[in-house]
Each structure stands twice: as C-alpha cells, then as structure tokens.
C-alpha positions as CSV (number, residue, x, y, z in Angstrom):
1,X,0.0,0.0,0.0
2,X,1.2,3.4,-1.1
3,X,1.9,6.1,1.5
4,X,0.0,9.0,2.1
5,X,2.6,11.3,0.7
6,X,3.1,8.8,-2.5
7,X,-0.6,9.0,-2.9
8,X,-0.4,13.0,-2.5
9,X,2.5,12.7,-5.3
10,X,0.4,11.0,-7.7
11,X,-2.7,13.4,-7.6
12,X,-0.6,16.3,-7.7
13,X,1.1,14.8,-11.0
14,X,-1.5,12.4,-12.6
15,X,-4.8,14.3,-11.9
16,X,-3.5,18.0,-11.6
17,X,-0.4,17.7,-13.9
18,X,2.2,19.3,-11.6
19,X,5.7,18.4,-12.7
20,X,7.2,15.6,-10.3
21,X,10.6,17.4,-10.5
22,X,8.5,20.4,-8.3
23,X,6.9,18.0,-5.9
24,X,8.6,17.6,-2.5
25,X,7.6,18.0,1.4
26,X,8.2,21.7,2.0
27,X,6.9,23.0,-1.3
28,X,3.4,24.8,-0.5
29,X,0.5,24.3,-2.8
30,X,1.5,27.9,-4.5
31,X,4.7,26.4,-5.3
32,X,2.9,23.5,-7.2
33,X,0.8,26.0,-9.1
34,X,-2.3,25.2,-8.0
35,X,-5.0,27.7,-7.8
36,X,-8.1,27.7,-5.8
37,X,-9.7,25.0,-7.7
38,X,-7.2,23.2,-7.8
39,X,-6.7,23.7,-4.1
40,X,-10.6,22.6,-4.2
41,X,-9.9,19.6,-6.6
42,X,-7.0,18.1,-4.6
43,X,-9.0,18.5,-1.0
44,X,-11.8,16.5,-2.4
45,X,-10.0,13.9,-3.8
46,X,-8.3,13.0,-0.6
47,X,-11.3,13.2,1.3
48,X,-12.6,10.9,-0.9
49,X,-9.8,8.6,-0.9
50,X,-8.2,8.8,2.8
51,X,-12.0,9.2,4.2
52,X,-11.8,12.2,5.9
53,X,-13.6,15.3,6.4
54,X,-11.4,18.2,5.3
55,X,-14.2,20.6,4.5
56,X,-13.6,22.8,7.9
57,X,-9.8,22.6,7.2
58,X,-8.5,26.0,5.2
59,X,-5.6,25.3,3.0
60,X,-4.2,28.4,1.5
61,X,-2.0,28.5,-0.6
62,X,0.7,28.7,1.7
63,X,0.2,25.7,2.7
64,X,3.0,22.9,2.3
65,X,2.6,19.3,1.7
66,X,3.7,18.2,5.4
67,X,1.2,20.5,6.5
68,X,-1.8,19.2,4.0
69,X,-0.9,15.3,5.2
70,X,-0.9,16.3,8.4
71,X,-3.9,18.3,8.6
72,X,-5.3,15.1,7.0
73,X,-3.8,12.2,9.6
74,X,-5.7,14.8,12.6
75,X,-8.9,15.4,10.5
76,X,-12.3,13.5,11.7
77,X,-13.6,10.6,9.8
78,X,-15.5,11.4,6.8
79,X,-19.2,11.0,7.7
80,X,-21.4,9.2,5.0
C-alpha cells in the first residue's frame, strides 16, 4: 500500500499535472501552481480517498505538503 505522501504525489502529478521534478515535502500548494480550484480539486480527492472530512480545514495557498498530510492524519472521519 502506497503512503500518504506517495498517494499525494500522484494526484498532484497524474490528476493535476504538476511536474514531479517540483513535488517535495516543504513545497506549498503555491509552489505547485495550483490555484483555488485546484486547491478545491485536490482536497476533495483525498477526502474521498483517505475518508476524511477536510471541509472545515483551510488550506491556502501557503500551505505545504507536510502540513496538508498532516492536517489530513488529525482530520475526523468522513461521515457518509
């Protein structure tokens, strides 16, 4: 099974077509290029896939991918 941060990888460059060479822990979601809806985009799909409820979590911009995976190990259970 993949890790988190793999599976993070792999959106960022299969389904939102960031370049892997610019994917690593400390770069923020600005970095990556994404925009709001991208930002928007990405959130869902881990909710989605890890089953949590990220929809009270802000991530800006600003935020880097060690933040976004650990906002996601501390967010509550998605509820169905």
């Amino acid at each position: 099974m993949a890790s988190r941060y793999e599976h993070l990888t792999r959106l960022l460059t299969e389904k939102l077509n960031v370049a892997p060479d610019t994917v690593h822990p400390d770069a923020t979601l600005a970095d990556l290029g994404l925009d709001s809806l991208a930002i928007a985009e990405l959130t869902m799909s881990l909710q989605d896939d890890w089953h949590v409820d990220l929809e009270a979590v802000s991530t800006p911009p600003e935020t880097t991918l060690t933040h976004l995976l650990t906002l996601a190990d501390t967010a509550p259970p998605a509820t169905t």
